[in-house]
PQR file of N, CA, C, O and H, with PARSE charges and radii, in Angstrom:
ATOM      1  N   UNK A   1     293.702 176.790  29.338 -0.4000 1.5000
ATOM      2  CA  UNK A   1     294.351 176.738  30.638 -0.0000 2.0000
ATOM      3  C   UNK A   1     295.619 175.899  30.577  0.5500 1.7000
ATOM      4  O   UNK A   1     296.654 176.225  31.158 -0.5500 1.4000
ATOM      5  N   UNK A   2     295.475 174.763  29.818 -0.4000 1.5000
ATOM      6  CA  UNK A   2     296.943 173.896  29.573 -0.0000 2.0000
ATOM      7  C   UNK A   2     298.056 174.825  28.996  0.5500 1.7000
ATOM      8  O   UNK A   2     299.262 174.815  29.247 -0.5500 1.4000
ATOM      9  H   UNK A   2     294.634 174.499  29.346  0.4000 1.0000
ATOM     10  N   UNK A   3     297.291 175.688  28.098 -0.4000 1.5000
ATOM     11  CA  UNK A   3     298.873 175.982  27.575 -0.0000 2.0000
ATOM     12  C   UNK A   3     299.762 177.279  28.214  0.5500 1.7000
ATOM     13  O   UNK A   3     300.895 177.758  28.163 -0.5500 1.4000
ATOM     14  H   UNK A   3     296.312 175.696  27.895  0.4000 1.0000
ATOM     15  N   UNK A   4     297.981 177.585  29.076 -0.4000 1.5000
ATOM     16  CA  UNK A   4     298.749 178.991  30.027 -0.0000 2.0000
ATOM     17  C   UNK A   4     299.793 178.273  31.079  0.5500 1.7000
ATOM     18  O   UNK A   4     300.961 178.648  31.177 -0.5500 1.4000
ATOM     19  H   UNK A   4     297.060 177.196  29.117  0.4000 1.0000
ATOM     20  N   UNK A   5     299.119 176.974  32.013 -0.4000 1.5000
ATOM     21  CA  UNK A   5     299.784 176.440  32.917 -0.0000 2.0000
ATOM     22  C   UNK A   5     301.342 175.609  32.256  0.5500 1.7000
ATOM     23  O   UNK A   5     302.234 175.019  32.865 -0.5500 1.4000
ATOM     24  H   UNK A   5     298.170 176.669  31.933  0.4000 1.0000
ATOM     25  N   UNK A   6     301.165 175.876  30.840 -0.4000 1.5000
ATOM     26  CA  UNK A   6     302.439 174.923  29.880 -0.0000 2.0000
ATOM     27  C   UNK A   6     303.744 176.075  29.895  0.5500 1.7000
ATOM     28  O   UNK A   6     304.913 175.858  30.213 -0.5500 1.4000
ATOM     29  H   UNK A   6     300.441 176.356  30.345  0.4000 1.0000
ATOM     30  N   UNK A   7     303.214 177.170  29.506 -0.4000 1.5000
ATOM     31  CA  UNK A   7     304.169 178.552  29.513 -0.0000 2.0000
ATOM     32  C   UNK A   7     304.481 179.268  30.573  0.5500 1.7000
ATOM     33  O   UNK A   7     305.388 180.094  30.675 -0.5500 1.4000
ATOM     34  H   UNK A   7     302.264 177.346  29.247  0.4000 1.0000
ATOM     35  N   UNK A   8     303.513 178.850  31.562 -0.4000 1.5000
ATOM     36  CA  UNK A   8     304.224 179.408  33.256 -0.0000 2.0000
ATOM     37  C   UNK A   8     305.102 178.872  33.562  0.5500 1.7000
ATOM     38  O   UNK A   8     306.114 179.317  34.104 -0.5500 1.4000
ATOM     39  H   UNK A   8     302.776 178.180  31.479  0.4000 1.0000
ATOM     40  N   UNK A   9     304.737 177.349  33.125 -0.4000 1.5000
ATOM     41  CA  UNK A   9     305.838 176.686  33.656 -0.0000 2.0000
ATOM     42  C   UNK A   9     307.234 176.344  33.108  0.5500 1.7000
ATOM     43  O   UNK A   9     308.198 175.899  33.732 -0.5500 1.4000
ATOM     44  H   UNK A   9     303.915 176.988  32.685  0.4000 1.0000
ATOM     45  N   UNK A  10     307.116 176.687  31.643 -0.4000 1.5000
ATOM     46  CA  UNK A  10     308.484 177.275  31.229 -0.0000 2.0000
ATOM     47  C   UNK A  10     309.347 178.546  31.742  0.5500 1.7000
ATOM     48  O   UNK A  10     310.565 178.692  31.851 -0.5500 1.4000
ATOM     49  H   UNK A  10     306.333 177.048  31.136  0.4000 1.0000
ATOM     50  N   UNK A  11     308.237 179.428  32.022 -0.4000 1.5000
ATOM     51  CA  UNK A  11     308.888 180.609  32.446 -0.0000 2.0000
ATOM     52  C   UNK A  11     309.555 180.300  33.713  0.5500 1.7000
ATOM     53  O   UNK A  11     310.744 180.514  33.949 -0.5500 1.4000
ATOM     54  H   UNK A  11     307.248 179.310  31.934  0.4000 1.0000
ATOM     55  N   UNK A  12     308.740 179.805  34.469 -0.4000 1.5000
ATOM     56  CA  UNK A  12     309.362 179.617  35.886 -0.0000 2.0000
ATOM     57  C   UNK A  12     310.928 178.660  35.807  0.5500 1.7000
ATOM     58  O   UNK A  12     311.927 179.050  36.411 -0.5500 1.4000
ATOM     59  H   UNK A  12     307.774 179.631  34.277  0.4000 1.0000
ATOM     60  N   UNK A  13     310.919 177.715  35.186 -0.4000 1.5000
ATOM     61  CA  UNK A  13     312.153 177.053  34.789 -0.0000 2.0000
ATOM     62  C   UNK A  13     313.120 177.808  34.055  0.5500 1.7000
ATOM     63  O   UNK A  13     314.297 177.451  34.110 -0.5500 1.4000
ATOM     64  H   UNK A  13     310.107 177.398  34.695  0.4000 1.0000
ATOM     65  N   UNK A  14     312.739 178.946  33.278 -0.4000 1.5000
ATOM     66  CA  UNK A  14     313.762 179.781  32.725 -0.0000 2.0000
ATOM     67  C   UNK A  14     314.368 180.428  33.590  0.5500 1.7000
ATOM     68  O   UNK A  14     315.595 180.385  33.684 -0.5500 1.4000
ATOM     69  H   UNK A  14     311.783 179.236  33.234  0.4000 1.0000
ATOM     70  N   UNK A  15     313.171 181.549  34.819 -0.4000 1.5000
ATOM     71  CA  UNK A  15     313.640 181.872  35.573 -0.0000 2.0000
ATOM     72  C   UNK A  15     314.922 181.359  36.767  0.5500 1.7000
ATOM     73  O   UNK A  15     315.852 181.929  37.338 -0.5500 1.4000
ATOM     74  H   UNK A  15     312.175 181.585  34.743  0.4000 1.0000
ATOM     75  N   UNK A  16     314.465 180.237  36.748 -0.4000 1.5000
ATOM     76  CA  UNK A  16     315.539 179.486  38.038 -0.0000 2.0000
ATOM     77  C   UNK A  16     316.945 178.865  37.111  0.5500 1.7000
ATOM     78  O   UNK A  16     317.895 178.327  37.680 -0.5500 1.4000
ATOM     79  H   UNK A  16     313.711 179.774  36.283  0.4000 1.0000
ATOM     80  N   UNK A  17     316.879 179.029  35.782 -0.4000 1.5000
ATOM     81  CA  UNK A  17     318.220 178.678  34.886 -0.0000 2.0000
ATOM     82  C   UNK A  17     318.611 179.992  35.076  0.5500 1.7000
ATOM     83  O   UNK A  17     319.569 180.019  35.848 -0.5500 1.4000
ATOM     84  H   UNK A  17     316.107 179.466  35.320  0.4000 1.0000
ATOM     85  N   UNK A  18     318.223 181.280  34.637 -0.4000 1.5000
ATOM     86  CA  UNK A  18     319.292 182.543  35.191 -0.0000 2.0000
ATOM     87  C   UNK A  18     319.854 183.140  35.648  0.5500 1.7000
ATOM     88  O   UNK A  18     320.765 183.888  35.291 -0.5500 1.4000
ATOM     89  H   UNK A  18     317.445 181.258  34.009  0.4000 1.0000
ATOM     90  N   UNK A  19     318.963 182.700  37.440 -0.4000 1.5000
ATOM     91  CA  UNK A  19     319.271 182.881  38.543 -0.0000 2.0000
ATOM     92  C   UNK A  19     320.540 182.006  38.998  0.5500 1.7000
ATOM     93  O   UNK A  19     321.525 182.513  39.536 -0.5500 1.4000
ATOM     94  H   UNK A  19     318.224 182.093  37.730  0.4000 1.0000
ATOM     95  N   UNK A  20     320.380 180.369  38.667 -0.4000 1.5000
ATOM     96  CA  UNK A  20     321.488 179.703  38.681 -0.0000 2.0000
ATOM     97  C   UNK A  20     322.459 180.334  37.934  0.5500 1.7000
ATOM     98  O   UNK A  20     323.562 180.418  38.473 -0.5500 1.4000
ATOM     99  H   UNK A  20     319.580 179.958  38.230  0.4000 1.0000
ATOM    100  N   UNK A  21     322.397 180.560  37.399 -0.4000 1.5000
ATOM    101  CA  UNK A  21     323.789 181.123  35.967 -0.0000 2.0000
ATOM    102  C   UNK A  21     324.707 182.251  36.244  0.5500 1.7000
ATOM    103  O   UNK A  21     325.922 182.208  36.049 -0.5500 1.4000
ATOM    104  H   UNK A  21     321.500 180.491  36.961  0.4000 1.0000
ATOM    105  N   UNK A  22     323.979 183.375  36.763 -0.4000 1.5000
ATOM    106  CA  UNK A  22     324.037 184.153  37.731 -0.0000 2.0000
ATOM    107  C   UNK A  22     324.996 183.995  38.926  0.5500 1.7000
ATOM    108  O   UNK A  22     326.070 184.571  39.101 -0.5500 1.4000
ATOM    109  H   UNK A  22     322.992 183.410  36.921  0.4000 1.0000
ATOM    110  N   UNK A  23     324.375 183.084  39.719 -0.4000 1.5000
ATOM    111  CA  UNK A  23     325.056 182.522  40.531 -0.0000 2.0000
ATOM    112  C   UNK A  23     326.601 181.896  40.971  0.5500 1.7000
ATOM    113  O   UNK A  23     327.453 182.139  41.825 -0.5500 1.4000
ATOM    114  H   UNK A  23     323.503 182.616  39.577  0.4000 1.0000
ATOM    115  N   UNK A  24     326.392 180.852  39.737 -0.4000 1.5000
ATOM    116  CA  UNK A  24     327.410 180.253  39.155 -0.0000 2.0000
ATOM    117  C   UNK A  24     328.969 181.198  38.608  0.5500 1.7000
ATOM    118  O   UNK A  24     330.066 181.252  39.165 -0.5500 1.4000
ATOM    119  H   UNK A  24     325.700 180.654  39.042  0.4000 1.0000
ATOM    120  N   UNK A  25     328.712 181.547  37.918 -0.4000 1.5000
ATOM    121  CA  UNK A  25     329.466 183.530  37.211 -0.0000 2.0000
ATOM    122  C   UNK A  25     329.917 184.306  38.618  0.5500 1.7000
ATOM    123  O   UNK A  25     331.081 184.672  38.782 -0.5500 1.4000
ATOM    124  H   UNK A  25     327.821 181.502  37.465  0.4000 1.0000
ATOM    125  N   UNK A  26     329.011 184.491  39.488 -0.4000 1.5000
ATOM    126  CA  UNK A  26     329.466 185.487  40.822 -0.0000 2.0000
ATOM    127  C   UNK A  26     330.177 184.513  41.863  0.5500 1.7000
ATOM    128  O   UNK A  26     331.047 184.882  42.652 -0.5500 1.4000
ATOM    129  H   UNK A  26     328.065 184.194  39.356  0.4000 1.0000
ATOM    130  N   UNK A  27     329.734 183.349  41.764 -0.4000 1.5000
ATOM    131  CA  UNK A  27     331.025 182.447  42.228 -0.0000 2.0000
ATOM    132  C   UNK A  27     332.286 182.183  41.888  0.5500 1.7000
ATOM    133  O   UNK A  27     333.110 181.915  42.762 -0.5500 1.4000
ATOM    134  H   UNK A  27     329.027 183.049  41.123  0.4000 1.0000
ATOM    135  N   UNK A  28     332.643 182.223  40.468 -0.4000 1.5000
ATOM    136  CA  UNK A  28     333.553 181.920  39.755 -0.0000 2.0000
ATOM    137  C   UNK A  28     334.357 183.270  39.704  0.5500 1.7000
ATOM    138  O   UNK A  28     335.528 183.298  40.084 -0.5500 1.4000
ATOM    139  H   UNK A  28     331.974 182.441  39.757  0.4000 1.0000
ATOM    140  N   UNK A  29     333.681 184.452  39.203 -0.4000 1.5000
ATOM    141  CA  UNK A  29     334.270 185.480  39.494 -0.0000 2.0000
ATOM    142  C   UNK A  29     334.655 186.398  41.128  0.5500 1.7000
ATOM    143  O   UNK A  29     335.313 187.408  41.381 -0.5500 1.4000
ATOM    144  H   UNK A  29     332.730 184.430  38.894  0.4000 1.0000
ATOM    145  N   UNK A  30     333.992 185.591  41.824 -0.4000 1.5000
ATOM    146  CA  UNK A  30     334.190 186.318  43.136 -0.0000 2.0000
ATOM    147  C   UNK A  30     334.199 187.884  43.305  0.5500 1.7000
ATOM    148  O   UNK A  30     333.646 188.691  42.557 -0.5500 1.4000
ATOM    149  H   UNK A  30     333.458 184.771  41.618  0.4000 1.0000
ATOM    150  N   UNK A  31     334.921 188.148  44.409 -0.4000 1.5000
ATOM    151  CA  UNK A  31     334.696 189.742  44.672 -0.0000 2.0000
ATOM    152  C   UNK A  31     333.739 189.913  45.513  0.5500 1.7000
ATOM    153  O   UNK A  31     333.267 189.137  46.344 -0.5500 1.4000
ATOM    154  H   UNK A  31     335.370 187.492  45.016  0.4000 1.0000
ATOM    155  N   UNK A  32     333.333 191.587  45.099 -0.4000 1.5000
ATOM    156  CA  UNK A  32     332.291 191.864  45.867 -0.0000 2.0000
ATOM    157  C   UNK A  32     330.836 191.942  45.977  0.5500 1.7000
ATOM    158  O   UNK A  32     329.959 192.275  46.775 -0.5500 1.4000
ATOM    159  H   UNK A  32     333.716 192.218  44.424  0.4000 1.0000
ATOM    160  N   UNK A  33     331.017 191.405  44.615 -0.4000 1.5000
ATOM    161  CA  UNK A  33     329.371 190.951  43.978 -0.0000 2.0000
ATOM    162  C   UNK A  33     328.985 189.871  44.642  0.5500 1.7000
ATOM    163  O   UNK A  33     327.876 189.656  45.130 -0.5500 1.4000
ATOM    164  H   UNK A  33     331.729 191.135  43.966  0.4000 1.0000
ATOM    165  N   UNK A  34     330.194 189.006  44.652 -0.4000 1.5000
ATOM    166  CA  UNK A  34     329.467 187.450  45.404 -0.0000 2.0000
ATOM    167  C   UNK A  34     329.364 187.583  46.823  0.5500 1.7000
ATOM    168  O   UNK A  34     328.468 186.901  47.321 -0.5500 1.4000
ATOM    169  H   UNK A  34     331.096 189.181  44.255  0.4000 1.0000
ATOM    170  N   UNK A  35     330.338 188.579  47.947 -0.4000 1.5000
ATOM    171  CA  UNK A  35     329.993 188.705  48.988 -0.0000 2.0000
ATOM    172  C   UNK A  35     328.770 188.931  49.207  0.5500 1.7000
ATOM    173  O   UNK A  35     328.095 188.476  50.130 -0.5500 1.4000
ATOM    174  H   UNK A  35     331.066 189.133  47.543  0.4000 1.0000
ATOM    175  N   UNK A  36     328.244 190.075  47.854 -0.4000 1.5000
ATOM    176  CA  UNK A  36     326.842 190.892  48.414 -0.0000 2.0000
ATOM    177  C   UNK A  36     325.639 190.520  47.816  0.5500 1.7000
ATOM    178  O   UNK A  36     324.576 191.124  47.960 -0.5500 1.4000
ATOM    179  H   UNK A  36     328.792 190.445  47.104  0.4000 1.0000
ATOM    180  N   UNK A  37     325.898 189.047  46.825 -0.4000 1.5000
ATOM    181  CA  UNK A  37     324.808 188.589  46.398 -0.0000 2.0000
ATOM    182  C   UNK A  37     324.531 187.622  46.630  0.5500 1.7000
ATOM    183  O   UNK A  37     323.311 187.500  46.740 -0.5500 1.4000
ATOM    184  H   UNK A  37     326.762 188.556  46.707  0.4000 1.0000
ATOM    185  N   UNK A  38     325.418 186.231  46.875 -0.4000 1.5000
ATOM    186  CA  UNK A  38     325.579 185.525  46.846 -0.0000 2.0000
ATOM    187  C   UNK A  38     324.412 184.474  47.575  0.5500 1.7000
ATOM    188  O   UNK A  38     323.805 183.556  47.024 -0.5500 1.4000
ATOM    189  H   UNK A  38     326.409 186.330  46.785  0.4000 1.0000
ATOM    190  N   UNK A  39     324.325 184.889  48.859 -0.4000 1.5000
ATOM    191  CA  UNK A  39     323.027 184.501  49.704 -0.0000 2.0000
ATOM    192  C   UNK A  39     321.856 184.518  49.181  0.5500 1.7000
ATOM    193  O   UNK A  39     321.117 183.536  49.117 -0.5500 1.4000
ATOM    194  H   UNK A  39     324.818 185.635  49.307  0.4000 1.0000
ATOM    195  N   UNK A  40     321.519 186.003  48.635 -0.4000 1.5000
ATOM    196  CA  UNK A  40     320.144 186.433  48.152 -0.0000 2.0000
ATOM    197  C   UNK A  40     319.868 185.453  47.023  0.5500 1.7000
ATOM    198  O   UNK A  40     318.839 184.793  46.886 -0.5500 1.4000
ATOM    199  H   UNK A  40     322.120 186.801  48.687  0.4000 1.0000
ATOM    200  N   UNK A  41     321.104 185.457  46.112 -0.4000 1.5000
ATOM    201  CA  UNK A  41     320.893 184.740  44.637 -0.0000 2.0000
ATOM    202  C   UNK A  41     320.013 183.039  45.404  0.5500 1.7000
ATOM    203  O   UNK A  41     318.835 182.777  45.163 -0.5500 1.4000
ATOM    204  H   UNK A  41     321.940 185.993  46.223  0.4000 1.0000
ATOM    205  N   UNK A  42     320.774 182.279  46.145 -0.4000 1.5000
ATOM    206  CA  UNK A  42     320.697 181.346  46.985 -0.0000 2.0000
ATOM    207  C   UNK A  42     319.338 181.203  46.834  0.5500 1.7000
ATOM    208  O   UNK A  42     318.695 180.524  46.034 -0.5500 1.4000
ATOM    209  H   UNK A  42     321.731 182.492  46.341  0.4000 1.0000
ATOM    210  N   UNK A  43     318.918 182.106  47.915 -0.4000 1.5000
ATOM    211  CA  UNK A  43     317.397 182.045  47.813 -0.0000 2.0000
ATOM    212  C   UNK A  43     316.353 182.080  47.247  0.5500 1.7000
ATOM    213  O   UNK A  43     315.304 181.489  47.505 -0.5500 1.4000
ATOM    214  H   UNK A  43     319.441 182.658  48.565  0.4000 1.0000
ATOM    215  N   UNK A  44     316.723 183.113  46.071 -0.4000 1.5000
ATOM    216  CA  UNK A  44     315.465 183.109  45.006 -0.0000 2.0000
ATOM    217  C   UNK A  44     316.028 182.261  44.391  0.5500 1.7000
ATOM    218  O   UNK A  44     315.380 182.456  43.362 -0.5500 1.4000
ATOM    219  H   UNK A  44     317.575 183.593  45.861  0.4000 1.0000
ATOM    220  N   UNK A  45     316.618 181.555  44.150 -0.4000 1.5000
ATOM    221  CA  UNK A  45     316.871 179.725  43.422 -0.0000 2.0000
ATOM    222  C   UNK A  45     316.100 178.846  43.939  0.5500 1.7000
ATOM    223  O   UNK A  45     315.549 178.011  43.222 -0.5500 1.4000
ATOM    224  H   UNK A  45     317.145 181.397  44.985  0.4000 1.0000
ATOM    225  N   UNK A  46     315.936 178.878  45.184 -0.4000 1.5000
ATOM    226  CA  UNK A  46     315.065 178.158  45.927 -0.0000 2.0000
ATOM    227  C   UNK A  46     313.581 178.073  45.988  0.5500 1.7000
ATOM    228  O   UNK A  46     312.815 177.110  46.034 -0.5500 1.4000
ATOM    229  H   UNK A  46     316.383 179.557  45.767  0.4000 1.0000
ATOM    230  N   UNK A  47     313.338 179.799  45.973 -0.4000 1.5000
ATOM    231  CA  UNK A  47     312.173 180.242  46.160 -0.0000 2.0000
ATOM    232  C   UNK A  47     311.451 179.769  44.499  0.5500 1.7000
ATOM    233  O   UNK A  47     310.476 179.019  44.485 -0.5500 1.4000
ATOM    234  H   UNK A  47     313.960 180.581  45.936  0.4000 1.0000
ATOM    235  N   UNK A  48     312.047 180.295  43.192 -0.4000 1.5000
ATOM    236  CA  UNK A  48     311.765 179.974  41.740 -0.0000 2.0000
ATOM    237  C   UNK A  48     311.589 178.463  42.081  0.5500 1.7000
ATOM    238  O   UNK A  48     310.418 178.084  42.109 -0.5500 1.4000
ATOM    239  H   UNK A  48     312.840 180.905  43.203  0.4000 1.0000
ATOM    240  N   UNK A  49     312.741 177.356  42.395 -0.4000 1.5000
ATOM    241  CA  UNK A  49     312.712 176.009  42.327 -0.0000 2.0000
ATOM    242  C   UNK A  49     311.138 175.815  42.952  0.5500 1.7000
ATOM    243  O   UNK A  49     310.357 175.437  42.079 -0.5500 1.4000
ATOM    244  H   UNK A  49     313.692 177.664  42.372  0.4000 1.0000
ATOM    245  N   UNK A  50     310.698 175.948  43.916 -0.4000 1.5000
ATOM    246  CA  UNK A  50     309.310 175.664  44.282 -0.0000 2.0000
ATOM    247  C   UNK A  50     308.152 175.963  43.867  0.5500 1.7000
ATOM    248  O   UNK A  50     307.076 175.366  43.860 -0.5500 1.4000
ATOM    249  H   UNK A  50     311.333 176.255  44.625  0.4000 1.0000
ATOM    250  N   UNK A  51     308.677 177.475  43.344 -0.4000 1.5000
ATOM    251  CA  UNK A  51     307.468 178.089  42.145 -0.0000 2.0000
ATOM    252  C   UNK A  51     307.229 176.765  41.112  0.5500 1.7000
ATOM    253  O   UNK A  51     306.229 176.049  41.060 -0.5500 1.4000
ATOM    254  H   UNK A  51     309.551 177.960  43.350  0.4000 1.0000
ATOM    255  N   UNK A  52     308.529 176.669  40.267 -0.4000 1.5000
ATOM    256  CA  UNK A  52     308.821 176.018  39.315 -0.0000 2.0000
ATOM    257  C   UNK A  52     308.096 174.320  39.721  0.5500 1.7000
ATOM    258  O   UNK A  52     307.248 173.932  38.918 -0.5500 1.4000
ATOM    259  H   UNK A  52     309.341 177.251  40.309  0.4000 1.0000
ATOM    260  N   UNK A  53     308.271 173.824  40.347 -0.4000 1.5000
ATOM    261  CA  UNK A  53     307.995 172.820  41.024 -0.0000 2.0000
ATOM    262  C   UNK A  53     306.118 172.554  41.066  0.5500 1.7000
ATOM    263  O   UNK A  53     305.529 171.581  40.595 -0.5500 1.4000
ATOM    264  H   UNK A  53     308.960 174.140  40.999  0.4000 1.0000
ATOM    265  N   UNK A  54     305.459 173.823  41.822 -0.4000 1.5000
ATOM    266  CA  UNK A  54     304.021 173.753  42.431 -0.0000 2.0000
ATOM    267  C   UNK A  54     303.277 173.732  40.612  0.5500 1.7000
ATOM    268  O   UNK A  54     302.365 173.016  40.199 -0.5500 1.4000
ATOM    269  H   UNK A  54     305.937 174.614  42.205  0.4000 1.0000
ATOM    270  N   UNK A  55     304.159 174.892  39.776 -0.4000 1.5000
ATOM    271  CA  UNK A  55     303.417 174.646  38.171 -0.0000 2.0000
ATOM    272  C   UNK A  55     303.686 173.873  37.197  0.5500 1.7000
ATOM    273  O   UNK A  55     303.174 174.023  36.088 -0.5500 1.4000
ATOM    274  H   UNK A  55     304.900 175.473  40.112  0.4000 1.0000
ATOM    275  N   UNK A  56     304.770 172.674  37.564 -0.4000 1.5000
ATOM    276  CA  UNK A  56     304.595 171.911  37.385 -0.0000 2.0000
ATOM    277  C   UNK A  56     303.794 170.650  37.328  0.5500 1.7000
ATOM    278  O   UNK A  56     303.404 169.852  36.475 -0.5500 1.4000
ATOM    279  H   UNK A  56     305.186 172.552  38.465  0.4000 1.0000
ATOM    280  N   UNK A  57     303.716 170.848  38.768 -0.4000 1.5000
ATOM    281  CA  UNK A  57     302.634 170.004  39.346 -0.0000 2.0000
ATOM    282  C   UNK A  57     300.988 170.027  38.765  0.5500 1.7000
ATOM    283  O   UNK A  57     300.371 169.083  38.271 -0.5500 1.4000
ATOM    284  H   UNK A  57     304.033 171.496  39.461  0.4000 1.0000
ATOM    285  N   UNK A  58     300.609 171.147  38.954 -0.4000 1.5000
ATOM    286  CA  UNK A  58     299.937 172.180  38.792 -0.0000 2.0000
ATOM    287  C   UNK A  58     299.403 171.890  37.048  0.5500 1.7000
ATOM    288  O   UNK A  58     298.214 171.725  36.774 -0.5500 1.4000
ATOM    289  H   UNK A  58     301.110 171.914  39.355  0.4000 1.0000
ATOM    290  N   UNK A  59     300.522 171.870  35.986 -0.4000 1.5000
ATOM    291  CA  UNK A  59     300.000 171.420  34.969 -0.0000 2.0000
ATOM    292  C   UNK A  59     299.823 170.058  34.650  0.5500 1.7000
ATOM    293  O   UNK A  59     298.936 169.758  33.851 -0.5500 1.4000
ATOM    294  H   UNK A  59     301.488 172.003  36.208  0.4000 1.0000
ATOM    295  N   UNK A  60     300.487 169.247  35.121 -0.4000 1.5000
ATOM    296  CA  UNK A  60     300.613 167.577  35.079 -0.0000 2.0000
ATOM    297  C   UNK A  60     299.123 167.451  35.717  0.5500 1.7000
ATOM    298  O   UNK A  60     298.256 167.281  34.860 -0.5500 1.4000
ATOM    299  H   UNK A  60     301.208 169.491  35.770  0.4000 1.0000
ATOM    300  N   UNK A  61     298.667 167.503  37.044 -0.4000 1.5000
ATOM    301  CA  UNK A  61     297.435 167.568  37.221 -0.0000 2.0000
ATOM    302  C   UNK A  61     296.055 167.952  36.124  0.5500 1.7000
ATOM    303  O   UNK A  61     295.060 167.333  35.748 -0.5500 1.4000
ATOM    304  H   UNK A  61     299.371 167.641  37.740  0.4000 1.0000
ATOM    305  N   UNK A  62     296.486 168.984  35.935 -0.4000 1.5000
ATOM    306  CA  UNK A  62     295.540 169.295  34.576 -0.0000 2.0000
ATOM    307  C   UNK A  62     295.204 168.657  33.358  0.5500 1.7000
ATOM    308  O   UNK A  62     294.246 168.480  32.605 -0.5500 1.4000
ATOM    309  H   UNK A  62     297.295 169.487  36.241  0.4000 1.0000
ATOM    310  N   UNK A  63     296.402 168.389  33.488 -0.4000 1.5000
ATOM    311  CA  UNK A  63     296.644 167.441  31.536 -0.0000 2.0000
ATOM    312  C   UNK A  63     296.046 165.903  32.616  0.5500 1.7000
ATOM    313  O   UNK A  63     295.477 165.155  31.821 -0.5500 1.4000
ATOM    314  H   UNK A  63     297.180 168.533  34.100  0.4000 1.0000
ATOM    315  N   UNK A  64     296.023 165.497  33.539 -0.4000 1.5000
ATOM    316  CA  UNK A  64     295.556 163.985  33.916 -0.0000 2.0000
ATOM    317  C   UNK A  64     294.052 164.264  34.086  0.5500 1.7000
ATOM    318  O   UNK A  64     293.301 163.302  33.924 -0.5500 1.4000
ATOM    319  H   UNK A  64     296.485 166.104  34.185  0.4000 1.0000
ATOM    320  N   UNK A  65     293.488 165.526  34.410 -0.4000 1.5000
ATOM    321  CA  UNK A  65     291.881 165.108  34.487 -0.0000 2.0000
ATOM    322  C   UNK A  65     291.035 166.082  33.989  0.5500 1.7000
ATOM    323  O   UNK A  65     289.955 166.453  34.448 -0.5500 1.4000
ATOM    324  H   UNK A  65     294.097 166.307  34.541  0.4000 1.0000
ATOM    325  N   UNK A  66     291.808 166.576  32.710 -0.4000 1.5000
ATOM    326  CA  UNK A  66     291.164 167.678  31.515 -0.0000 2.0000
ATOM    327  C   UNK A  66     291.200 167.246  30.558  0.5500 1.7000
ATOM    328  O   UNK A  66     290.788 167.873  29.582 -0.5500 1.4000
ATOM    329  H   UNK A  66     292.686 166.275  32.337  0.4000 1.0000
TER
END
């Protein structure tokens, strides 16, 4: 279970580095990508950051009373 909750929680942190990156790129490049993404990207940054966040938690808990 540690190392499943160890690799979710990489994934989830990978996820919210691409999404940022993403982000970052459609800002810099502007246009009409960033008009029409820009918000959405926003959010699933947010939404991943909390994912990322709860399996974090989530494994730190584990590794303290496993």
């Amino acid at each position: 279970m540690s190392t499943f909750l160890f690799y979710l929680t990489l994934a989830a942190m990978a996820a919210v580095l691409v999404v940022l990156l993403i982000g970052v790129f459609s800002m810099a490049r502007g246009g009409e990508f960033r008009d029409r993404w820009s918000n959405k990207l926003m959010r699933l940054r947010v939404l991943l950051q909390a994912i990322a966040i709860l399996c974090l938690g989530a494994f730190i808990w584990w590794q303290a009373n496993h």
